[in-house]
N, C-alpha and C positions, 0 to 999 in steps of 0.2 A: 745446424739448423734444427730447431725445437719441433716440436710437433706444431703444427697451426692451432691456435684455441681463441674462440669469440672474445671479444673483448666488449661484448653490448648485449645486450639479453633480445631472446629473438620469439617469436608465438611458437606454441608448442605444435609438433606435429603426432603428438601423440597423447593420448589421457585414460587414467588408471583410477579405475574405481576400485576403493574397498569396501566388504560385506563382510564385518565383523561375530558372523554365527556360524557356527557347527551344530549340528548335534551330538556330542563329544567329543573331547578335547585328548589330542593325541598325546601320551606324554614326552613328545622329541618336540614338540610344534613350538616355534617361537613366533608366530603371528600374532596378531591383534584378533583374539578368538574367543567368544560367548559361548557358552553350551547350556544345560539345564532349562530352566523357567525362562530365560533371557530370549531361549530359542523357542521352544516348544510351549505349547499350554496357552492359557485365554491370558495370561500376563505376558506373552512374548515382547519383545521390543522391538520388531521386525518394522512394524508400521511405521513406529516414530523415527525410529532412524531413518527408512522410506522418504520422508516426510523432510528430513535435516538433509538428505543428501540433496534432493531436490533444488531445496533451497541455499545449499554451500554453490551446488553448479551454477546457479541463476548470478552468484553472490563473484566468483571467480571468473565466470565470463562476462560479470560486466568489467572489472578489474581488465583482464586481458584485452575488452573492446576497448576501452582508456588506452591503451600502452598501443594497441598495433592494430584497433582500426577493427573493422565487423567483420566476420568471415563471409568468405561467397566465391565467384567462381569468373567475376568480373575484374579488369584494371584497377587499380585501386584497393581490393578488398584483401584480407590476409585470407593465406590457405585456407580448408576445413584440413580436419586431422583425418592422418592416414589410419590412424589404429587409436582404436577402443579395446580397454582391455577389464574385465571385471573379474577381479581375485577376490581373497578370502584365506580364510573362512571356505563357507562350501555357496557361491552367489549361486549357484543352480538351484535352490530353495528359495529364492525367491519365489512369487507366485507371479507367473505368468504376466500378466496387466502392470504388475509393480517392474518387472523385466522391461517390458515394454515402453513403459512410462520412462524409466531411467534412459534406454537407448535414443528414445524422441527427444528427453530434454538433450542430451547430448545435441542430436544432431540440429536440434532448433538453435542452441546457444552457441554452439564450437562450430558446427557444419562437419561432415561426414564424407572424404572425399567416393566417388565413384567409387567400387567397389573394395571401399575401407576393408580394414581386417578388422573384425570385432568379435573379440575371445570372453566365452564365459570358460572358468574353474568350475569342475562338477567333481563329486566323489560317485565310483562305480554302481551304490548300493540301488537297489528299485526305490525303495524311499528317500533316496537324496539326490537324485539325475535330474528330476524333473521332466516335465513333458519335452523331447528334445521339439516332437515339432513343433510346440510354441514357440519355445526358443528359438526355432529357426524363423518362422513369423516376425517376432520380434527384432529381428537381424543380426543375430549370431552367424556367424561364417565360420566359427573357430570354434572346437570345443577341448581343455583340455583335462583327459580324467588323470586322478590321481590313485590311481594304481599301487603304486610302489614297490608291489610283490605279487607272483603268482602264487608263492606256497601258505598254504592256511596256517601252518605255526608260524612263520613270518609276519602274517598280519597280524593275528593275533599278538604275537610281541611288541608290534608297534601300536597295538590300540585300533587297529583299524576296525570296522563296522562290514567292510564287504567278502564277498567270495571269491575266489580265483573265478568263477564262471560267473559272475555278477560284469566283471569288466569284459568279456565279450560277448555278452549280451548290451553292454551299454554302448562297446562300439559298434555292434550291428544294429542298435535303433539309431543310434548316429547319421550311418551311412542310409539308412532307409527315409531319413529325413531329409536328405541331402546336402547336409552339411559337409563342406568343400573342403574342411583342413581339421583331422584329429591327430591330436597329442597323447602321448601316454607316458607318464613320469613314472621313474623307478628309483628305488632307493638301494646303494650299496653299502658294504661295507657294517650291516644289521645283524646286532648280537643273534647271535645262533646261527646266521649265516656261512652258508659254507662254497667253495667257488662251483661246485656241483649244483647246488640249489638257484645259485646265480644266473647260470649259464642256462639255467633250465626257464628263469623269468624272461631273460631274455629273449629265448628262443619262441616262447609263450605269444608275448608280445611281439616279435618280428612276425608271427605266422596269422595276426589279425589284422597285417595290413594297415598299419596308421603310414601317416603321411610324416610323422615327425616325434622322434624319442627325445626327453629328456632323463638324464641322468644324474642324479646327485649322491654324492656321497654324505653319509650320515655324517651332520655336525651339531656337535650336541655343547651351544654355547651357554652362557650363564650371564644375562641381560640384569639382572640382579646388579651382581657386583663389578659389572660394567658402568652402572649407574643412567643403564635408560630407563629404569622404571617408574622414574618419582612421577609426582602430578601432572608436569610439563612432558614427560618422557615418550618416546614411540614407542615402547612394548607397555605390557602389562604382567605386574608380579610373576613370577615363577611359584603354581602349588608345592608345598612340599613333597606331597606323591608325586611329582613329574621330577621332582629335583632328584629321590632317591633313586628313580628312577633310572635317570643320565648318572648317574654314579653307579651304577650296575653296570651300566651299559657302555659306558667307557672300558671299564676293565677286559669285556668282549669283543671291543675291536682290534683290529693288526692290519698296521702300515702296509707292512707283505701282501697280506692276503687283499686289500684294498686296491695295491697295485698292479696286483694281477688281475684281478675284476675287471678294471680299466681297458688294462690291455688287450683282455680277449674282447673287449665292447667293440673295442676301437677298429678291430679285424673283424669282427663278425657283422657289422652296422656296414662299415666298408663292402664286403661283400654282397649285403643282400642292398646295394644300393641306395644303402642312405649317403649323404656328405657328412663330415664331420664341421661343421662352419664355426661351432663354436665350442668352449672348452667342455660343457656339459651338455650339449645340445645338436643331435642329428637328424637331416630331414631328407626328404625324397625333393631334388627341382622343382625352384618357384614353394614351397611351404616353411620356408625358413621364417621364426618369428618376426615379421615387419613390427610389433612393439616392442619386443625385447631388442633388437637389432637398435631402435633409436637407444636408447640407454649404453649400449655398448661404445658406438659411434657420437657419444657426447650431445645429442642432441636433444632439444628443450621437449620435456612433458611433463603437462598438470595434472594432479593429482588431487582426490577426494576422497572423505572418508577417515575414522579414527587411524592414526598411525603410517596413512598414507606421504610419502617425500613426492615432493615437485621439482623441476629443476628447468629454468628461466633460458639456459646456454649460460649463468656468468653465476647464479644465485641457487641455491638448495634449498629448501623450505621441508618441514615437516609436521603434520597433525600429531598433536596430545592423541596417546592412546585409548584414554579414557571416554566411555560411552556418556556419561552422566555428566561432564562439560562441553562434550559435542553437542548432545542434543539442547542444551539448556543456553549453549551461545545462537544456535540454528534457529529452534523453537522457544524462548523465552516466556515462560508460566504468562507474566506478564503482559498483555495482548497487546498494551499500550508501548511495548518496548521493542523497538525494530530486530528485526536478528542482526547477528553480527559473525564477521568469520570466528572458525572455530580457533580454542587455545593453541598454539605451539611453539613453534623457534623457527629459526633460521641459521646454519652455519656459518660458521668466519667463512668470507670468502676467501679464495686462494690465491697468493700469489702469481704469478706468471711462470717459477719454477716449478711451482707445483702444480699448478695444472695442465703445462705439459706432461710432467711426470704420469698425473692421472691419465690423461689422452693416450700417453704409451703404455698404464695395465690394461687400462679396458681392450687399447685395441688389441694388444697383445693375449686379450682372450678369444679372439676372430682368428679362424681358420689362415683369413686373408693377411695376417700380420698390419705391421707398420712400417714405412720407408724406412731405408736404411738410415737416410739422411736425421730422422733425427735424431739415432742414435751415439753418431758422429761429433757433438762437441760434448763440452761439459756440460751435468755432472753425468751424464749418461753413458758416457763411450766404457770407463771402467765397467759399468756393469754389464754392457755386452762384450766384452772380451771375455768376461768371468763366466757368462753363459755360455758363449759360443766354445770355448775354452773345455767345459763342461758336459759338451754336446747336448746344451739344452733348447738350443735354438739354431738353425739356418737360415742362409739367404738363399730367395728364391732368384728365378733368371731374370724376373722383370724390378728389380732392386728393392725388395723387399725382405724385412727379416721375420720371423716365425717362430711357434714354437714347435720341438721336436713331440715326439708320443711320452719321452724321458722329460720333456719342459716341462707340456702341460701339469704329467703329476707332479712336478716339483715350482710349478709358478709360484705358489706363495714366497716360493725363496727369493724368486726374481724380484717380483713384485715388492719385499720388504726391502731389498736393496733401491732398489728405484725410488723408493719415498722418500 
């Protein structure tokens, strides 16, 4: 038996805004990312973009009322969405009203269920936080900073802008704001890093009390010669400074020492009371990402913004990364020429094999696994013999299978077998 997978495109329960600015551009970062004059200065392009997103939301939820009917909270009406989520870029630069503007058209056009989770991305620094209690006015519940490192040569290698003491001062105006659920991302496996240094972020950030770690290992891809970058593409060029960059920085990483990082995460998150639920990501009860968690679990959320993917439950959709076609399909010079959705694509849809296939990486990046059942016929059963074979996976008691602490680090191998 397969994994179950929709066979009909269903409203999203979830929606992902992007805010395409920084104030400098990290050289690991493969987002959809502005910095300079774009961000800063009386020619910023904050506004206009402001202004196109606005009007992509008004343009997408009429789209969605077509397909599954108005949201609200009566017989009849589809959901509102459980989670809002506004990445980047750095969206805690927004300004405050512009914040607030985005969160209302949200909730006027999509509906907002009872107490939605709704995450802004913030970088730790005093000038890129943003006022959190506005934010929290505005209806943030979530904040996640991006941290990455407690040691000041560590940031500084990554390009970063803040202080080791800039990000607990940002989670104490956090908590003083009242904001109900903070994040704090760390980055391993970072040229010059060492498992001393590591252990020491960690410990940094376990001792300021967030509600929920995320952890990522440094992955230093090249969107370039992948070929997302053209006109229609979701990234944007790779600078040559950032390329030379990940070619330094490659040379400074080690699989070993990666995997020991892991490991002591895994044990020491463990102890001071986080879960691990998902393969990068641990939280204290009840703070487990509800937006990230739809994604994992297959389920449908829209998306806005340069670079942003949508996904229907059947159908993938993605925003051109470029800012100068977005705004110009949004807001047309032309006053006499309606706006129109922005440039991008849409994926081959998949198969039935393959999108069970997909249904069992994602799940199999949950703590919770996936029945066993569907690993049981073909073409899947070889690969869990080979895992399980491996000690890279178990079955729990209640007929579910998993990944082991040895899976998780080695899932991509699962997962390239499974496709």
């Amino acid at each position: 038996m397969a994994p179950s997978v929709v066979d009909a495109p269903s409203p999203p329960v979830g929606l992902y805004v992007h805010f395409p600015f920084c104030v400098s551009i990290c050289p690991y970062c493969d987002f959809v990312v502005l910095a300079g004059s774009d961000t800063l200065g009386p020619r910023n392009r904050i506004a206009s973009y402001v202004d196109a997103v606005l009007t992509e939301l008004d343009l997408r939820a009429d789209v969605v009322d077509e397909r599954f009917g108005r949201p609200g909270r009566t017989a009849g009406r589809r959901a509102p969405l459980a989670s809002l989520y506004l990445g980047g870029g750095t969206p805690s630069l927004l300004a405050p009203d512009d914040l607030a503007g985005i969160v209302e058209r949200v909730r006027r056009r999509f509906g907002l269920a009872d107490g939605a989770e709704v995450t802004v991305e913030a970088n730790p620094g005093p000038d890129e936080r943003g006022d959190v209690f506005l934010q929290r006015d505005a209806g943030i519940s979530r904040i996640s900073f991006g941290a990455q490192s407690f040691n000041a040569a560590e940031l500084g290698q990554l390009g970063r802008r803040h202080s080791p003491g800039d990000v607990a001062d940002a989670v104490d105006a956090a908590r003083a704001a009242g904001i109900g659920s903070i994040n704090i991302d760390l980055l391993y496996d970072v040229p010059g890093q060492s498992l001393a240094s590591w252990t020491d972020s960690l410990e940094r950030a376990i001792a300021l009390g967030p509600d929920h770690v995320s952890l990522y290992a440094l992955v230093l891809d090249d969107p370039d010669a992948e070929g997302l970058t053209g006109p229609s593409g979701d990234h944007l060029p790779t600078s040559a400074g950032a390329r030379r960059w990940r070619e330094r920085a490659r040379v400074a990483q080690d699989d070993d020492r990666a995997a020991a990082m892991y490991h002591f995460a895994v044990h020491r998150l463990t102890e001071a009371g986080f879960h691990g639920y998902e393969l990068s990501n641990w939280a204290r009860p009840g703070h487990e990402s509800r937006h990230n968690l739809a994604y994992w679990e297959r389920r449908p959320v829209e998306a806005v913004g340069p670079g942003a993917h949508a996904f229907d439950g059947l159908d993938r959709r993605w925003t051109a990364a470029r800012l100068d076609g977005y705004i110009a399909a949004l807001r047309p010079a032309d006053h006499a020429v309606p706006p129109s959705l922005p440039p991008g694509g849409v994926e081959p849809r998949l198969d039935p094999t393959a999108a069970a296939a997909e249904a069992l990486i994602l799940g199999l990046r949950l703590e919770a696994g996936v029945p066993l059942l569907a690993f049981l016929e073909p073409p899947f059963d070889e690969t869990l013999a080979w895992a399980d074979a491996a000690g890279l996976v178990e079955q729990t008691t209640d007929g579910r299978v998993r990944f082991t602490t040895n899976g998780r680090l080695l899932s991509n191998e699962v997962f390239a077998r499974l496709i």
